[in-house]
C-alpha positions as CSV (number, residue, x, y, z in Angstrom):
1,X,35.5,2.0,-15.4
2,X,33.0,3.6,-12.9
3,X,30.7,1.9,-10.2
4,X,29.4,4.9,-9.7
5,X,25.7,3.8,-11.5
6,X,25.0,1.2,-8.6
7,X,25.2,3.9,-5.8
8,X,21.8,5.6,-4.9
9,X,21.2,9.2,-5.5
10,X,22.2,11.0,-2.9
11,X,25.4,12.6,-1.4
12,X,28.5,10.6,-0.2
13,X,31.9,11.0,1.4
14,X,34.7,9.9,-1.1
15,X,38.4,9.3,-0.4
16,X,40.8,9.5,-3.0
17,X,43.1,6.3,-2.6
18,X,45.1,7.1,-5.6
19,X,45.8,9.4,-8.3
20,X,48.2,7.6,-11.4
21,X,48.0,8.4,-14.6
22,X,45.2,11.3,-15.0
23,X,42.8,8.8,-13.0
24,X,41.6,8.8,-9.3
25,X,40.5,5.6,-7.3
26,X,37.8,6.8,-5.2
27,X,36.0,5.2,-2.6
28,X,32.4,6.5,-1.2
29,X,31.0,6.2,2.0
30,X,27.6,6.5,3.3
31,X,27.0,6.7,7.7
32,X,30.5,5.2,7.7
33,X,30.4,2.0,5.8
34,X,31.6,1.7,2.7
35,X,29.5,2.1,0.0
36,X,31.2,1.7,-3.6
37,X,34.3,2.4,-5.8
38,X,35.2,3.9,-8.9
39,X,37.7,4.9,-11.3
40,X,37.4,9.0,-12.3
41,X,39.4,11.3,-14.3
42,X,41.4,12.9,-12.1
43,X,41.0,16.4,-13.4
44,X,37.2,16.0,-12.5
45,X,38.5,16.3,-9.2
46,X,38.9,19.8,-7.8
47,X,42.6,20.7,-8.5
48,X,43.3,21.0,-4.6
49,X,41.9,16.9,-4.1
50,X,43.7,15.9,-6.9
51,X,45.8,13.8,-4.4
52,X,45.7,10.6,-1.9
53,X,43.4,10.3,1.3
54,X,41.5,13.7,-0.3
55,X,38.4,13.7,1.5
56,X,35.1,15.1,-0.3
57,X,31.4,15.4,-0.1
58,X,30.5,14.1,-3.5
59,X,26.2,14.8,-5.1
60,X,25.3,11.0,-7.2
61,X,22.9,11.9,-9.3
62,X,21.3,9.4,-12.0
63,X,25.1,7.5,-11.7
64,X,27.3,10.3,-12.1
65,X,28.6,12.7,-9.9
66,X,26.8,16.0,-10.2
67,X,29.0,17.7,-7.7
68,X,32.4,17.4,-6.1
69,X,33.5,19.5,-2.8
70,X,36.6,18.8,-1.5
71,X,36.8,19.6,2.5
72,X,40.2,20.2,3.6
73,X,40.1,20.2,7.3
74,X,38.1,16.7,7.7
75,X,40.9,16.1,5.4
76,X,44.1,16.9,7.5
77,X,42.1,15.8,10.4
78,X,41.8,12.0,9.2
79,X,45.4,12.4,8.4
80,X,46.0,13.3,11.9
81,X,44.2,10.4,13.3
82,X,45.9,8.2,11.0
83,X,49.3,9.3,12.1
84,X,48.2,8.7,15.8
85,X,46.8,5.9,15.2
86,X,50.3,4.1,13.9
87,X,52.2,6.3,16.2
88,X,50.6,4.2,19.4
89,X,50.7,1.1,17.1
90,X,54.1,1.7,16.8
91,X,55.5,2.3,20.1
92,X,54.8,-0.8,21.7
93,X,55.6,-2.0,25.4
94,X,59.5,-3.4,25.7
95,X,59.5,-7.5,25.2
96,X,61.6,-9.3,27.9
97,X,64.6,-9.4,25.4
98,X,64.3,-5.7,25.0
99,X,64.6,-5.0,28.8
100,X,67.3,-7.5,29.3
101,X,65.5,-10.1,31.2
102,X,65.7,-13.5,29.7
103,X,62.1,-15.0,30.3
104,X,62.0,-18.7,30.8
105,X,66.0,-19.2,32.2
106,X,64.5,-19.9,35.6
107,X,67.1,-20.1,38.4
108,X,69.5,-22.3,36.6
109,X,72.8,-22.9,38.5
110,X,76.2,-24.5,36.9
């Protein structure tokens, strides 16, 4: 249920993904790649991570997490770059049908 035996010892950045069912899909991160997965009980958690895009700082030791912190305000500011990040993705330029032009009639006369 756990990858968490093939990461080094060592401490990580985890984001929940998703909490269903008393269990947490975690992903760990190490200098900003993507490093490993695992399934946890979701009350090993902290209570106040016990949620999606929870970010933590997570101690591997011998396979199994030795500590969990959760960290709040790297947290809400991921969320925040998120949320900016699909608010500009989302308000794109007008097309030519938008604007009322009608690209491609050329200068045609009846």
């Amino acid at each position: 249920m756990s990858d968490l035996e093939t990461l080094d010892d060592g401490t990580y950045t985890a984001v929940v993904d998703s909490v269903e069912d008393g269990f947490a899909t975690v992903f760990f991160e190490r200098d900003g790649d993507e490093v490993g997965n695992a399934v946890v009980e979701s009350s090993d958690l902290p209570e106040s991570a016990r949620h999606a895009d929870a970010i933590l700082s997570v101690d591997i030791e011998g396979g199994t997490v030795a500590s969990y912190d959760y960290d709040p305000e790297r947290t809400e500011s991921r969320n925040e770059a998120a949320q900016n990040r699909f608010d500009q993705l989302s308000s794109r330029p007008p097309s030519a049908e938008d604007s009322g032009t009608n690209a491609g009639s050329g200068d045609e006369q009846s």
